[in-house]
N, C-alpha and C positions, 0 to 999 in steps of 0.2 A: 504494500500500500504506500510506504513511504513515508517521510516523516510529515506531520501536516506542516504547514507552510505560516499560521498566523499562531503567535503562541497564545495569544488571548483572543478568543470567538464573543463578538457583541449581540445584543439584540436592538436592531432598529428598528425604527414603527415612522411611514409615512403617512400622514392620515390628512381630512382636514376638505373642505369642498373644493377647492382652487384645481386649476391644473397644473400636472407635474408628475406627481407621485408615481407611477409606472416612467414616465422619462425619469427623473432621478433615481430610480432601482437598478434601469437598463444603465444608466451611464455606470454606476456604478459596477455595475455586471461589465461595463468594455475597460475599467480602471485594474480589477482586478484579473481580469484574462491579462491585460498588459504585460502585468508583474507575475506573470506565471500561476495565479490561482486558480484552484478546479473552480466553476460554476456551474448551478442547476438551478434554472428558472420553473417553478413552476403557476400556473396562471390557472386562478379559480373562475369559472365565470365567462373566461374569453377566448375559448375555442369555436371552430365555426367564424370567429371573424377574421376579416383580413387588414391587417395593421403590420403600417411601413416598417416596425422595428422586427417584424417574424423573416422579412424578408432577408435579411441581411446577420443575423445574431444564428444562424445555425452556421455561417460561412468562419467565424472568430473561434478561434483554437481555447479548448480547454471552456468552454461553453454548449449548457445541453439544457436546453427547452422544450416544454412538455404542457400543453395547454388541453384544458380540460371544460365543455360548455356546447351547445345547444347550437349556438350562433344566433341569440336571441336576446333581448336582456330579459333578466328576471324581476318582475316587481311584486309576483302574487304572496303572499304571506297567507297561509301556509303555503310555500311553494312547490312544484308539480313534482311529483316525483321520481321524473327523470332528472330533475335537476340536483335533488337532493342524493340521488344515486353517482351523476357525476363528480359531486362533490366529497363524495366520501371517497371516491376512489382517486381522487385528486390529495384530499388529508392523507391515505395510505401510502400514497406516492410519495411524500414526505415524510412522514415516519421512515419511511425506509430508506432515504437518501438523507438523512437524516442522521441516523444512525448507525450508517454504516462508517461515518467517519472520511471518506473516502473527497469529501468537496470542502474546500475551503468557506466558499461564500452561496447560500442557499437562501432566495427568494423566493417569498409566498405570495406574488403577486394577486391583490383584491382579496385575500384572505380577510378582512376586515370587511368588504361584502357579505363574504358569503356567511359571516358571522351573526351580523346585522336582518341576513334573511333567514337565517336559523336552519342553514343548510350543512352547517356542523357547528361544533357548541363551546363556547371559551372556554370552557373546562379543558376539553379537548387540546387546546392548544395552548394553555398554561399549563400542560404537563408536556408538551412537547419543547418548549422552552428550558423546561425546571430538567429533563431529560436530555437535551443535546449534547453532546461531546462539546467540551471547554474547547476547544479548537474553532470551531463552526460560528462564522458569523449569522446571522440569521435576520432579515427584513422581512417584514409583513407592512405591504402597503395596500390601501384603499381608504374610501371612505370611512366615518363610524366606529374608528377604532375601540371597542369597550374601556373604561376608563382598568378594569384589571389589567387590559392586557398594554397600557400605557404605562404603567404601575411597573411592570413586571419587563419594562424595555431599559434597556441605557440609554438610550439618543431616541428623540422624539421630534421629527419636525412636524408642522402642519404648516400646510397650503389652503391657504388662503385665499376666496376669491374678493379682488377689489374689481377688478372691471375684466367685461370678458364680451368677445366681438360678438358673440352669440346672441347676445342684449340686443344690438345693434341689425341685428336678423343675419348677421352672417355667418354660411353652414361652415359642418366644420370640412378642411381642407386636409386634400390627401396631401399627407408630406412633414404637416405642420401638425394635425389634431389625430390623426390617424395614421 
């Protein structure tokens, strides 16, 4: 396996309405492939769609992304149960990449969604935090973040929206929003 790479693994939490939070996970996923770290993205929610950074993030060495979703959004509460199925098997997929020690830097991309629509449970993933290999940095970005599981991160930013072209009726743009 190798020796890990980072002797001390963080927990980051991007949360917050604004836009960013998945573009700051991804840069960060291109900062540390730079410097030789394993990465594993995985994405709650956003399978099925087609967004400019999937195009390009399986091409960067030592990066492995894994998108899990309908290609739909989900707003139903209780939500349908194909959704709640993807998501489970998207949490397992973490657990086990997880755990195996084997990735430097491990993104739960929208994991704070899928939280918020109760398609796996913060318990669930304050034991996967209180569990990870001290090595393992670990982000959970999306909306909503639960205030435990904000509690239970080291670096917390939120984004913030102050003004957004959308207000102004404009869609969003491939290249820039997608």
């Amino acid at each position: 396996m190798g020796k890990p790479q980072l002797e001390k693994g963080l927990v980051q939490v991007y949360t917050g309405d604004g836009k960013g939070k998945t573009t700051a996970a991804f840069g960060l996923a291109l900062r540390a492939a730079g410097r030789g770290l394993k990465v594993y993205i995985i994405q709650f929610i956003k399978g099925g769609f087609d967004y400019g950074e999937l195009h390009i993030i399986e091409k960067v060495p030592n990066v492995t992304l894994k998108a899990f979703g309908r290609g739909q959004f989900v707003t139903q509460i209780p939500p349908p149960e194909e959704d709640v199925k993807l998501a489970k098997e998207a949490f397992q997929l973490a657990k086990k990449v997880i755990g195996s020690g084997k990735y430097d830097l491990v993104i739960l991309d929208e994991v704070n969604v899928a939280l918020s629509l109760r398609l796996i449970s913060t318990q669930q993933v304050l034991n996967l935090i209180k569990n990870k290999p001290s090595h393992v940095e670990l982000v959970l970005t999306g909306r909503y973040a639960p205030p435990e599981i904000i509690e239970a991160a080291d670096l917390v930013t939120e984004m913030r929206e102050v003004k957004h072209p959308f207000r102004k009726g404009i869609s969003p743009r491939e290249g820039i929003e997608h």
